[in-house]
N, C-alpha and C positions, 0 to 999 in steps of 0.2 A: 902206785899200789892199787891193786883191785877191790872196791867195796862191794858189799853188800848185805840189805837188810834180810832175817830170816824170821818170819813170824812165828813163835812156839807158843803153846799154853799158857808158862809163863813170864812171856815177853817178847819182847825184840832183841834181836842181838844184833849187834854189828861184827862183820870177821872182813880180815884180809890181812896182807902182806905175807913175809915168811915164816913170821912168829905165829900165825893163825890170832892176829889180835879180837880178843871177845871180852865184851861185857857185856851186862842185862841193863835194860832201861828201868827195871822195876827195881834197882837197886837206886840207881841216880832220883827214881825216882820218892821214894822213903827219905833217902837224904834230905830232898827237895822239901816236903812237906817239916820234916823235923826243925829243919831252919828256920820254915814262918811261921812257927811257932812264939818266936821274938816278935810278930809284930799285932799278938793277941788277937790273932781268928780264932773264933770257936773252934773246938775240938768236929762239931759236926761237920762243918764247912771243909777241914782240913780232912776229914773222912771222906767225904763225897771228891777233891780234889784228887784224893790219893787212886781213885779209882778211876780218874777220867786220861785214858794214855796220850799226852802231849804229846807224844813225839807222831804222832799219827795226825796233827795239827800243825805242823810246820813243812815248810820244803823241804826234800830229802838232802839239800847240801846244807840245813842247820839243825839235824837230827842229833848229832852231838853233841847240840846244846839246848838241846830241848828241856832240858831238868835246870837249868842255869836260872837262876831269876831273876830275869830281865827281858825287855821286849825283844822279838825279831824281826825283822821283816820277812814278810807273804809277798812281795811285790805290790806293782802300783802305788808304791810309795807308802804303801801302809803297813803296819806289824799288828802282830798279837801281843795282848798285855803281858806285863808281867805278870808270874804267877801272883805275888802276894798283893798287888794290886786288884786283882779278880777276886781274892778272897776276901781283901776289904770290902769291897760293893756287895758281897752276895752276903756277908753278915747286914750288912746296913738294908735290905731287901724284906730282912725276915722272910725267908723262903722257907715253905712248906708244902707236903705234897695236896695236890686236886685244886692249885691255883694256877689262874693264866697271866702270863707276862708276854709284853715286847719287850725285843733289845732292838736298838739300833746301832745298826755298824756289825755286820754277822763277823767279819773279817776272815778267820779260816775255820771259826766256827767251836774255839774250845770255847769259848766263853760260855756258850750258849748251852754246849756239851755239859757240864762243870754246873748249870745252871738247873739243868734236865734230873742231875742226878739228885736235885735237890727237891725236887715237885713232882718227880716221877711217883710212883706209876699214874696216877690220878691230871696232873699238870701238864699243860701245853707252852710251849713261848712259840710265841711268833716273829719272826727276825727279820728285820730289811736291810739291805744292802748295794748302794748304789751302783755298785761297780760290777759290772756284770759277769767278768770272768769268775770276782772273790764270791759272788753268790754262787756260782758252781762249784769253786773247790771247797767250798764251807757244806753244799752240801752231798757234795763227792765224802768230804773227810768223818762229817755226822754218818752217812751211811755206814762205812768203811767200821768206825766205832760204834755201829748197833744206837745212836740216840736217833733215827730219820723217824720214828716214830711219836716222837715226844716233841721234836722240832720241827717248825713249817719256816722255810727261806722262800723270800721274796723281795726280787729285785725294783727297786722304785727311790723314792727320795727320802730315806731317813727321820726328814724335819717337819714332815709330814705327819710323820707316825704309821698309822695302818689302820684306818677307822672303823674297816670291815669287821673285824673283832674286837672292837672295844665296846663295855668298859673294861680293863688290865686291871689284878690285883697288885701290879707293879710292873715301873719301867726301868730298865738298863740303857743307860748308853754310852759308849766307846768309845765318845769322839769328843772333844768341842764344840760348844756351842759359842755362839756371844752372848746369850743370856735363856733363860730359860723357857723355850717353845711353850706359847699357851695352847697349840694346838696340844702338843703330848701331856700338860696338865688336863686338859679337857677331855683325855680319852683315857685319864685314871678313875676308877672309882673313888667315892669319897672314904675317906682311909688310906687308897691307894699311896704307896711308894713311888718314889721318882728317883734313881740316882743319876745325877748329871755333871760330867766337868765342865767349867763355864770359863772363858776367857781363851787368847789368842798368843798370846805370847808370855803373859804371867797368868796362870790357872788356879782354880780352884774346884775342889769337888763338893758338889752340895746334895743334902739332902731334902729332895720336896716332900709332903705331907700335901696332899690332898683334902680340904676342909666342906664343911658346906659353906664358908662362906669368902670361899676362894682358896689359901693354899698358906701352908708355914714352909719357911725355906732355914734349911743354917747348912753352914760352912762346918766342912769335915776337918779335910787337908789338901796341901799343896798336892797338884800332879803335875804328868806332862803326857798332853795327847794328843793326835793328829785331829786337824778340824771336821767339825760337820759341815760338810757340803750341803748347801741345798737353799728351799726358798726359806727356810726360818733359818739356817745356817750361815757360815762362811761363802762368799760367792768364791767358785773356782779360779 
């Protein structure tokens, strides 16, 4: 059967076969958000989600599941989060607009997207991504969805951070670590936010706090995420 995608005002459709099979994504996608509503995101968070189009952030053979809530794979072994997983972290973030954040781990770039729509117009993040292809389609896909403005990609080591820009009113990151990079505690402001999953095979996701006289950390919840590669990270 013959696919494919049509881009209209409002949305995407998918058609093919003899039936002319069509649906709209911005249905799947209202559904999508209605459901992680069970897992108590702010109302704002789940506003700014509603408006960031997933399906323009996966490969075109898992566009059908792009409203689904759960991870996908982007290739290189890696996926994009689930959706109500991204909305956990960005509640725990306190995100507002004219603040600057890193994320690490761009992957295909909704996060970061999702992230934009929360600190725009005023706010920047700055994203690294080791993997050199996923820093292209991350910011192939930002483009494609009008955030290349709001978001700067660049490819290097994660575990590092991005020092050039710091201090961060807050850091994201996507991956695993083994414990928490005191380089990325050091290039938070004091106040700054840190959310990080920590551990290798049994995870937890933590929230750091940036102090003056070092840093408060506490355990959120369980996740599961692919590791952080690098010199503070998982060795490959």
């Amino acid at each position: 059967m013959a696919i494919y995608y049509e881009t209209v005002s409002s949305g995407v459709y998918l058609k093919g076969g003899k039936g002319g099979i069509t649906f709209t994504m911005d249905k799947d996608r209202r559904t999508l958000i209605k459901s992680l509503r069970r897992h108590d995101i702010s109302e704002r968070v789940l506003d700014a989600m509603e408006r960031v189009p997933r399906h323009l952030f996966v490969r075109d053979g898992a566009r059908e599941y792009a409203y689904a809530d759960r991870p996908l794979s982007i290739g290189e072994g890696q996926t994009i989060s689930a959706p109500h997983m991204v909305g956990i972290m960005c509640d725990l973030m306190d995100l507002h607009d004219g603040i600057k954040i890193l994320e690490i781990g761009a992957g295909s770039g909704y996060h970061a997207a999702v992230i934009a729509e929360l600190i725009k117009p005023s706010g920047h993040i700055y994203t690294v991504e080791r993997i050199p292809t996923l820093a292209e389609f991350a910011g192939k896909n930002l483009r494609a969805a009008g955030y290349s403005p709001f978001v700067t990609v660049h490819g290097g080591d994660g575990s590092l951070g991005w020092a050039e820009y710091a201090p961060y009113d807050g850091i994201s990151v996507t991956c695993a670590a083994p414990d928490v990079p005191a380089a990325l505690v050091e290039q938070l402001k004091v106040g700054g936010k840190l959310a990080i999953p920590v551990g290798r095979m049994w995870q937890e996701l933590y929230l750091v706090e940036r102090t003056e006289h070092g840093m408060d950390k506490r355990k959120v919840t369980s996740v599961a995420f692919v590791p952080l590669i690098g010199k503070y990270g998982f060795k490959d």
